[in-house]
C-alpha positions, 0 to 999 in steps of 0.5 A, a space after each residue: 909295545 912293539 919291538 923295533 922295525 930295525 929288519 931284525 931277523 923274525 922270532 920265535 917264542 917256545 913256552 912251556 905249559 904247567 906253570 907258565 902259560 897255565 894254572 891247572 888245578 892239579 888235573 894232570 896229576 890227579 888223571 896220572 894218578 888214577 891212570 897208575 893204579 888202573 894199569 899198574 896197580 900204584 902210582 908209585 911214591 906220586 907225593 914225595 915227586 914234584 914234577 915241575 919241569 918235568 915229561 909226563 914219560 920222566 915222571 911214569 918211569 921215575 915212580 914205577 921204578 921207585 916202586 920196583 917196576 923193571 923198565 920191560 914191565 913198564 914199557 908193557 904198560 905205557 900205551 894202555 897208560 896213556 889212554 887211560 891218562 888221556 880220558 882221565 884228564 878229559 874228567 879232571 878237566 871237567 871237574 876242576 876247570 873253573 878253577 884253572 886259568 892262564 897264569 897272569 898276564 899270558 893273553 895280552 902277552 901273545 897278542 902282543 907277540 902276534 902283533 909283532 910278527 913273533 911266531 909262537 909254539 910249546 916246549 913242554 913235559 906234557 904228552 899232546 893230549 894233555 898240552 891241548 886239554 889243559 890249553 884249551 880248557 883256558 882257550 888257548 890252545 889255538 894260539 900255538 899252531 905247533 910244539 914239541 911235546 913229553 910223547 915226542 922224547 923223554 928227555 926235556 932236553 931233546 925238545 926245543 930242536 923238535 920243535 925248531 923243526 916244526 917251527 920251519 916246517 910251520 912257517 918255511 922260516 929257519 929261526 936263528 938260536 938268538 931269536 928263539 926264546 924258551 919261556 918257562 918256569 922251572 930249571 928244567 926248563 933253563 936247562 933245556 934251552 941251555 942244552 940247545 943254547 937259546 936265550 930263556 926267560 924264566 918267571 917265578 909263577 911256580 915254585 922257584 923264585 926269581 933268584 933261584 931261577 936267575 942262579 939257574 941260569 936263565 937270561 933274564 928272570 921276572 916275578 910272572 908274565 904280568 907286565 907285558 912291557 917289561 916282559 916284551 923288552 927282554 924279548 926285544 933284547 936278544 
């Protein structure tokens, strides 16, 4: 399926990652794990956290300080952190990657939205490292030329204009707000496009359903990416 040749301004389609594009095998949390008790002693109440939708520096600073770390003695620790988590992951990933994949549907979906002229790139918690180890793990880190990424700011909210930024500097095109899709599958994720008032659309491939997702606010919410007509459809709609 295409979308219409009715000269409608190009668009711009920012995934997140955990969830949406990929399912990971918990390699992220089993490297951020490790990588908090080699720098800091503990990883901090690391069960009773779920993660979904949020950065990699949200989820260190959230356990450390649950643990009693002062923010000062946290920042001390966050460069040695994140080598040790970007080595960590390289570990993980080898061990577990048989058991990750792309969530359902995900490649047919962005050849579709290749075929259509769509310029892809991420919105996601993960720092760079992590975006492209779990990518590439399931080939698909070459399919997203530029993202906006946790290292680039803590806040969920501040990414998708980092990312627009990069989309112009990419491709030279400024992409109107109602031709830019976030794709996610967390309320995080609804909220930070809301933040910057883009269209998202939501699937219920994590652990939110599609109800839950659609009272969050999403613009439209489905049971995964697998249906790729159904899926373009909505795109096409903005």
């Amino acid at each position: 399926m295409t979308l219409p040749a009715d000269g409608r301004a190009p668009m711009l389609v920012l995934f997140d990652i955990d969830g949406t594009l990929v399912h990971s095998a918990g390699v992220g949390r089993a490297a951020i794990t490790s990588a908090m008790i080699d720098v800091y002693g503990t990883p901090g109440p690391i069960d009773e956290l779920p993660f979904d939708g949020m950065t990699d520096p949200q989820i260190v600073r959230t356990l450390l300080r649950a643990a009693g770390f002062s923010d000062d003695r946290i920042d001390a620790g966050l460069d040695r952190l994140w080598t040790a988590y970007a080595a960590g992951l390289e570990d993980e990933i080898a061990d577990r990657r048989a058991r990750m994949r792309p969530a359902p549907g995900v490649p047919a979906l962005l050849d579709a939205l290749e075929e259509t002229g769509a310029t892809l790139g991420l919105v996601t918690g993960n720092i760079a490292a992590g975006a492209e180890g779990k990518l590439s793990a399931v080939g698909l880190w070459n399919r997203f030329p530029f993202g906006a990424f946790g290292c680039d700011d803590a806040d969920r909210n501040a990414l998708p204009p980092i990312a627009l930024e990069r989309a112009f500097r990419h491709t030279g095109t400024r992409y109107a707000p109602g031709r830019t899709w976030v794709v996610g599958d967390t309320p995080h994720d609804i909220a930070c496009a809301r933040a910057s008032e883009l269209p998202v659309l939501a699937v219920a491939t994590g652990r939110f359903s599609v109800d839950h997702l659609r009272r969050a606010g999403a613009n439209e919410a489905l049971p995964s990416l697998g249906d790729t007509d159904r899926v373009m459809s909505v795109l096409a709609c903005a």
